[in-house]
Backbone as CSV, one residue per row, in Angstrom:
resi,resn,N_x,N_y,N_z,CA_x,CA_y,CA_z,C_x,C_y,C_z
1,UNK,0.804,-1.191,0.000,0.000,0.000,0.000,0.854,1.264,0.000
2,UNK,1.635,1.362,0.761,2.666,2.246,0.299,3.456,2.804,-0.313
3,UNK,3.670,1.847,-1.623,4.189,1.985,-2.820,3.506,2.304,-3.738
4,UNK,1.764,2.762,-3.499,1.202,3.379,-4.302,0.848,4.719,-3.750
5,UNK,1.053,4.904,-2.317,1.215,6.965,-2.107,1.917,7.134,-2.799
6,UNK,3.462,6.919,-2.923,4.488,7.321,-3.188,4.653,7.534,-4.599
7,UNK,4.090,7.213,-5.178,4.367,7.420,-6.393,3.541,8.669,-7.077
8,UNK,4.674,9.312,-8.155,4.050,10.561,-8.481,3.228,10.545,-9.868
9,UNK,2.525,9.639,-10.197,2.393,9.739,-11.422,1.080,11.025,-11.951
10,UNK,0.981,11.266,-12.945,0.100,12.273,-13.042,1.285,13.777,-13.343
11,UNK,2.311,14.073,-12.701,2.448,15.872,-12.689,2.939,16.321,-14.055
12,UNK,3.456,15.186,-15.161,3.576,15.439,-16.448,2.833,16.762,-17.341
13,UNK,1.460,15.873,-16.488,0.114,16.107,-17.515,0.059,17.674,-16.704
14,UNK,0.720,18.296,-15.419,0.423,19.455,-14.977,0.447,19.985,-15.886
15,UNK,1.967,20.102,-16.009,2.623,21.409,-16.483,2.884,21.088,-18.184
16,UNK,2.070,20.408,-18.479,1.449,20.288,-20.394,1.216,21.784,-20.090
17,UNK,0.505,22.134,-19.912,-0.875,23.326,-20.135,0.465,24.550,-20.148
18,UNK,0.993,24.721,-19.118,1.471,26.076,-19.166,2.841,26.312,-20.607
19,UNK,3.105,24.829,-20.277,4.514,24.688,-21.782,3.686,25.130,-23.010
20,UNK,2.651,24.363,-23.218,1.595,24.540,-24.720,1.325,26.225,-24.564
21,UNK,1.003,26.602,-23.848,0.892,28.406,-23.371,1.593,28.827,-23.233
22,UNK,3.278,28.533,-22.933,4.063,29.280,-23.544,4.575,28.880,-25.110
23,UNK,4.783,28.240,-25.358,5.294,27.748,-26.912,4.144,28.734,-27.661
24,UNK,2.708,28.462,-27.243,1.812,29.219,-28.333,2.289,30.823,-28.325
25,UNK,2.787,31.782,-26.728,2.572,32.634,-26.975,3.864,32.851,-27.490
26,UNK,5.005,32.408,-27.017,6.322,32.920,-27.211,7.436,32.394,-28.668
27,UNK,6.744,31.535,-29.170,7.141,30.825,-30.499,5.874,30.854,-31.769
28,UNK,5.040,30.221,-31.166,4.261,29.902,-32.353,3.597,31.694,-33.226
29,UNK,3.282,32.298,-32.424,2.459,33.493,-33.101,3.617,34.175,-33.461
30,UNK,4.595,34.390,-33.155,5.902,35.245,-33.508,6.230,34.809,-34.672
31,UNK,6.332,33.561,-34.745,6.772,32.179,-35.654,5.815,33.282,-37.244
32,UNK,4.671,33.389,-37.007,2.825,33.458,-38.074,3.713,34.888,-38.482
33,UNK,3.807,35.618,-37.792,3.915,37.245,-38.120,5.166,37.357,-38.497
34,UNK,6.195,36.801,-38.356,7.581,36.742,-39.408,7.453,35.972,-40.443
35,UNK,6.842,34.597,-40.955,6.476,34.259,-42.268,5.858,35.421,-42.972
36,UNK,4.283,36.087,-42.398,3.676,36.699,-42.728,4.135,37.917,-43.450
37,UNK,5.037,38.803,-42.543,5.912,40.051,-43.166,6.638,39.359,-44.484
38,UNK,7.289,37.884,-44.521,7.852,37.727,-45.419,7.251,37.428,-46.449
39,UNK,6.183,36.687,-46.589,5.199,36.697,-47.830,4.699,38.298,-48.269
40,UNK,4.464,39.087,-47.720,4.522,39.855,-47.595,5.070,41.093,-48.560
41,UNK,6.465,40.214,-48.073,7.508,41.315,-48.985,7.758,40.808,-50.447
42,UNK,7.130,39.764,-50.590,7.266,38.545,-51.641,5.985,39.085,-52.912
43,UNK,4.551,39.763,-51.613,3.833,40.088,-52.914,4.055,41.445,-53.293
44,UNK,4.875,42.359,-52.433,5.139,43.870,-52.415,6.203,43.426,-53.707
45,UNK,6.866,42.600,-54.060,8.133,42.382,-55.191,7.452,42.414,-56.510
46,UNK,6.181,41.560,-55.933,5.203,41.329,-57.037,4.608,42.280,-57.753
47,UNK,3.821,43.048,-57.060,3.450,44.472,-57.024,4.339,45.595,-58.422
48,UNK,5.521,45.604,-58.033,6.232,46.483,-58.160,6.710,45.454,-59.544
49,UNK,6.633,44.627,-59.921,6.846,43.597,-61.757,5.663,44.343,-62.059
50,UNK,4.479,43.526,-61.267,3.424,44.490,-62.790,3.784,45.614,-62.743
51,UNK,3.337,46.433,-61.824,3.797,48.086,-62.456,4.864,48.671,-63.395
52,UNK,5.945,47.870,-63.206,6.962,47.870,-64.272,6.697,47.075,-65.344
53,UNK,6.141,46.319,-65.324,5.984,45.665,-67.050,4.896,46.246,-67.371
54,UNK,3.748,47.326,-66.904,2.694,47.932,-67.617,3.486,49.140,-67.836
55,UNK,4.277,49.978,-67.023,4.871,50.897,-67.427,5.612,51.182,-68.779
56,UNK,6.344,49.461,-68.468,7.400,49.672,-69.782,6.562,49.376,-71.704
57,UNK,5.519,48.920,-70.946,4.282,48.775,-72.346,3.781,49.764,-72.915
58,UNK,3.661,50.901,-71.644,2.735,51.811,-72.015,3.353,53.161,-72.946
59,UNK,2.677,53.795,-73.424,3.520,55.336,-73.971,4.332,55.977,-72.909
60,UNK,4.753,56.942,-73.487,5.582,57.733,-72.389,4.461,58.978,-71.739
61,UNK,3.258,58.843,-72.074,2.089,59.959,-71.329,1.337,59.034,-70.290
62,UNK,1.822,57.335,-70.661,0.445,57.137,-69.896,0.910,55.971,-68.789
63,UNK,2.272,56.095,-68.818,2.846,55.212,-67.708,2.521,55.320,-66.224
64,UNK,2.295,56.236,-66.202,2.243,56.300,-64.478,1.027,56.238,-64.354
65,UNK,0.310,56.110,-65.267,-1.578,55.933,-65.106,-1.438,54.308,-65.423
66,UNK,-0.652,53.371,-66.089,-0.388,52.243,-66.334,0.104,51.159,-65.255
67,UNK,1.000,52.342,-64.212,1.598,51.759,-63.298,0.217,51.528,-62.257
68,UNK,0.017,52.307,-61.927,-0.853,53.007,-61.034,-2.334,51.688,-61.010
69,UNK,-2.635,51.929,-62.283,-3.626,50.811,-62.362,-3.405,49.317,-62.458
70,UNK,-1.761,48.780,-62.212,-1.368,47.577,-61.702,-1.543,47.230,-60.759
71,UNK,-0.994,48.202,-59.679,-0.984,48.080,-58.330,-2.512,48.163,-57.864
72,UNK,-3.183,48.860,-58.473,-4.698,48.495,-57.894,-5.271,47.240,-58.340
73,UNK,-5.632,46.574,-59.510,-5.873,45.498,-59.500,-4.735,44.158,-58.735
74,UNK,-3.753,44.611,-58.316,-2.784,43.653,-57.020,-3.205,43.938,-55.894
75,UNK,-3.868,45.244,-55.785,-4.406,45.486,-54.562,-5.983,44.530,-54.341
76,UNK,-6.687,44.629,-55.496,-8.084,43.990,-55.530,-8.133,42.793,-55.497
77,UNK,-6.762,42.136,-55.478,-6.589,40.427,-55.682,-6.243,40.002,-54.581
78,UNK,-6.169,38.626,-54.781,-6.185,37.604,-53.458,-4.897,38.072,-52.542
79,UNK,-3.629,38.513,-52.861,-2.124,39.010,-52.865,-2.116,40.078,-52.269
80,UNK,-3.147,41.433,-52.347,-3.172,42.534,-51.768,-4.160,42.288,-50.434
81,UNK,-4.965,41.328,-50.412,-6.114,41.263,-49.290,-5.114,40.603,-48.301
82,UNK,-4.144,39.684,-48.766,-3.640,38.947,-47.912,-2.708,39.619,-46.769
83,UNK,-2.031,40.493,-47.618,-0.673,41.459,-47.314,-1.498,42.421,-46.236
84,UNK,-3.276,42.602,-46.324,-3.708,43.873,-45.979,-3.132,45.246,-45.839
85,UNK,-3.036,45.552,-47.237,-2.053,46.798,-47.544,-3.510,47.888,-48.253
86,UNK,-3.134,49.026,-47.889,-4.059,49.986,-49.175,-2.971,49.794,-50.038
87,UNK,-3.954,50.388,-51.472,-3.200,50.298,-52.655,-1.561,51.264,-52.747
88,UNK,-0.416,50.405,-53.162,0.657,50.907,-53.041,0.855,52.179,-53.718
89,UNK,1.726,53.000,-53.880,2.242,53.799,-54.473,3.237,53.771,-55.145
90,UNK,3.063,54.640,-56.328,3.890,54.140,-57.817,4.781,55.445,-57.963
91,UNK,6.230,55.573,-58.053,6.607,56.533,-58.768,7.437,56.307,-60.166
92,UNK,6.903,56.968,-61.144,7.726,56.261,-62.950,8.759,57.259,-63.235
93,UNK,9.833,56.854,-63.257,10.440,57.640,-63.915,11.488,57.027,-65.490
94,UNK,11.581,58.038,-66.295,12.681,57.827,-67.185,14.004,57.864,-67.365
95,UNK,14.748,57.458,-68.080,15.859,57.723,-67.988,15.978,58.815,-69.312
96,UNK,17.256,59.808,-69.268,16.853,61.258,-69.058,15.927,62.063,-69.740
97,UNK,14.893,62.318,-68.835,13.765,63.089,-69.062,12.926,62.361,-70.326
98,UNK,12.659,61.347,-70.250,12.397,60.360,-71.071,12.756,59.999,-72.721
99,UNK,14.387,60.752,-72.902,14.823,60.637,-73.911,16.017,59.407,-74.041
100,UNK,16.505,58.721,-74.751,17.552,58.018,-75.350,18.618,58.540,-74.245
101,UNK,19.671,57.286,-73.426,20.908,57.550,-73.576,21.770,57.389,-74.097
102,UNK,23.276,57.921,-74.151,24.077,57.928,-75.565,23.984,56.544,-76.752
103,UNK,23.698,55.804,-75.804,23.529,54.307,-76.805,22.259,54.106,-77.168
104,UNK,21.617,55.134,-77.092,20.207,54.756,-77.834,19.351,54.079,-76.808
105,UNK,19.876,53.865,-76.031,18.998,52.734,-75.013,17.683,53.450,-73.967
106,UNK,16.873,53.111,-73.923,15.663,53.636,-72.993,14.891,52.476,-72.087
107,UNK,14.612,53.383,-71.179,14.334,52.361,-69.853,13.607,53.264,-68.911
108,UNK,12.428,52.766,-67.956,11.782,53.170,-67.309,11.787,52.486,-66.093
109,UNK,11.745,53.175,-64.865,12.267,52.784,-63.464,11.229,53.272,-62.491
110,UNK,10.465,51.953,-62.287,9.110,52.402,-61.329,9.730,51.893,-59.627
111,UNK,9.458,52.654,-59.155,10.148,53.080,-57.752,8.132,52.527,-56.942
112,UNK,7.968,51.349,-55.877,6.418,51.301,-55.555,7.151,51.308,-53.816
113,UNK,5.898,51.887,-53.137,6.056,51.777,-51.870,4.847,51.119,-51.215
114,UNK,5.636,49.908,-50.586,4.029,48.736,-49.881,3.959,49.403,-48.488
115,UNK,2.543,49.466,-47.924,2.839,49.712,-46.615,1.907,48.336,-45.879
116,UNK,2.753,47.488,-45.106,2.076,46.216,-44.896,1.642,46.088,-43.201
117,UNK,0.339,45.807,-43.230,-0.106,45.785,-41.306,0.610,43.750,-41.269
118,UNK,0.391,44.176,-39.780,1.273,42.953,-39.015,-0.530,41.583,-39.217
119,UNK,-0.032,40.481,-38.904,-1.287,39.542,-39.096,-2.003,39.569,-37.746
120,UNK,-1.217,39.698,-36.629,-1.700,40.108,-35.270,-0.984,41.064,-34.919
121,UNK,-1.873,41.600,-33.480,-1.002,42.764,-33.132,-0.729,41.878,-31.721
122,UNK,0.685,42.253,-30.909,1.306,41.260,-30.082,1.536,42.483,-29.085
123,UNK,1.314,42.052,-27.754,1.556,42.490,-26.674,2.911,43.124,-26.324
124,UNK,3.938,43.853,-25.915,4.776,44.903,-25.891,5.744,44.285,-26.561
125,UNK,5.140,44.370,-27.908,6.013,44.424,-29.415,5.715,45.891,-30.338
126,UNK,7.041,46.356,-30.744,6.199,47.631,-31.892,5.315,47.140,-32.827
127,UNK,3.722,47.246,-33.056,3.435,46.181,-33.724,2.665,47.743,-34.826
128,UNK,3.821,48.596,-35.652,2.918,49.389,-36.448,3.251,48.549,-37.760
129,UNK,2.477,49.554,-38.898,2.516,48.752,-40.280,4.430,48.693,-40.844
130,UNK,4.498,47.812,-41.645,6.098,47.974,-42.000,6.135,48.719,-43.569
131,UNK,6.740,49.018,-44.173,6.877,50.194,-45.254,7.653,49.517,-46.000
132,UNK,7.829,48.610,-47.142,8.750,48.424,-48.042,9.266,49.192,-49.220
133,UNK,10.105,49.412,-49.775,9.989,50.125,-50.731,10.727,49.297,-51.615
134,UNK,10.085,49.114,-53.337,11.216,48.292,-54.437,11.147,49.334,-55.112
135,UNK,12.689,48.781,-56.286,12.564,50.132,-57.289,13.088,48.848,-58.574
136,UNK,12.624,48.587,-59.318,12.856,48.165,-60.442,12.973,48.876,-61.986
137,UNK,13.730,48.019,-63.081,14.122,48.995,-64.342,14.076,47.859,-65.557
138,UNK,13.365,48.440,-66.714,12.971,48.106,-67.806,13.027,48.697,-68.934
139,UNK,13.504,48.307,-69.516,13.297,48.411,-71.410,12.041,48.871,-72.071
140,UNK,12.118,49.876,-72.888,10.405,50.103,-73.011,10.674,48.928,-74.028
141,UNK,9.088,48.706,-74.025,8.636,47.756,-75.223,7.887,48.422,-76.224
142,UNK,8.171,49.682,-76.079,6.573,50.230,-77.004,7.685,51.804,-77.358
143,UNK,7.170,52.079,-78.159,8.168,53.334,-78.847,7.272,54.166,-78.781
144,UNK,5.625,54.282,-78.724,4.944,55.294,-79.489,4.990,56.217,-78.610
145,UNK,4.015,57.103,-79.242,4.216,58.407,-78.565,3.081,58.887,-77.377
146,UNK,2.281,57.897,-77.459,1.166,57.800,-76.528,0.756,57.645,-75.186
């Protein structure tokens, strides 16, 4: 009879609960919101291709209305809901003043800025939105004057 006081079985199963409650708070959600920023920055890369491949399609009057309306339909898609970003911001520019450099060569350089919220907001963490900025460069594809 005494060899069954003595025995401790059972305190395993205590301290389950508080390990699973810390792992959830101190690993696992930290774990969600650093993938998250990184997909993240993955569709902000994205973002900033279309705008540059509509840019480099478009005339030289109507690029930044070309860009502009990339990033909103990335914004209206599955990629922008996910990121929960408002629609990014586009800046187009040419290379000089949208004329030829000495080699004849022309290229347009859309500069987009993502501003991305966190997937949770976490207890005394800075938890504001993060700001990416890409700048990518392209070849026009289109010569006209439009």
């Amino acid at each position: 009879m005494r060899f069954y006081r003595t025995r401790k079985g059972g305190t395993n199963t205590v301290e389950l609960a508080p390990a699973l409650f810390i792992l959830l708070i101190v690993v696992l959600i930290p774990c969600l919101v650093i993938i998250h920023i990184g997909l993240a920055y993955a569709c902000g890369w994205y973002a900033n291709h279309l705008a540059t491949r509509e840019a480099a399609c478009a005339g030289p009057i109507n690029r930044q209305t070309a860009a502009d309306g990339a990033t909103a339909a990335w914004a209206a898609s599955g990629l922008g809901k996910f990121v929960h970003a408002p629609p990014p911001s586009n800046l187009v520019t040419s290379n000089p003043a949208g004329g030829p450099d000495p080699n004849g060569y022309q290229e347009v350089t859309v500069t987009t800025t993502v501003k991305v919220l966190p997937l949770f907001q976490l207890p005394f963490v800075a938890n504001g939105p993060v700001t990416f900025q890409y700048s990518a460069t392209r070849p026009y594809e289109e010569r006209d004057q439009n």
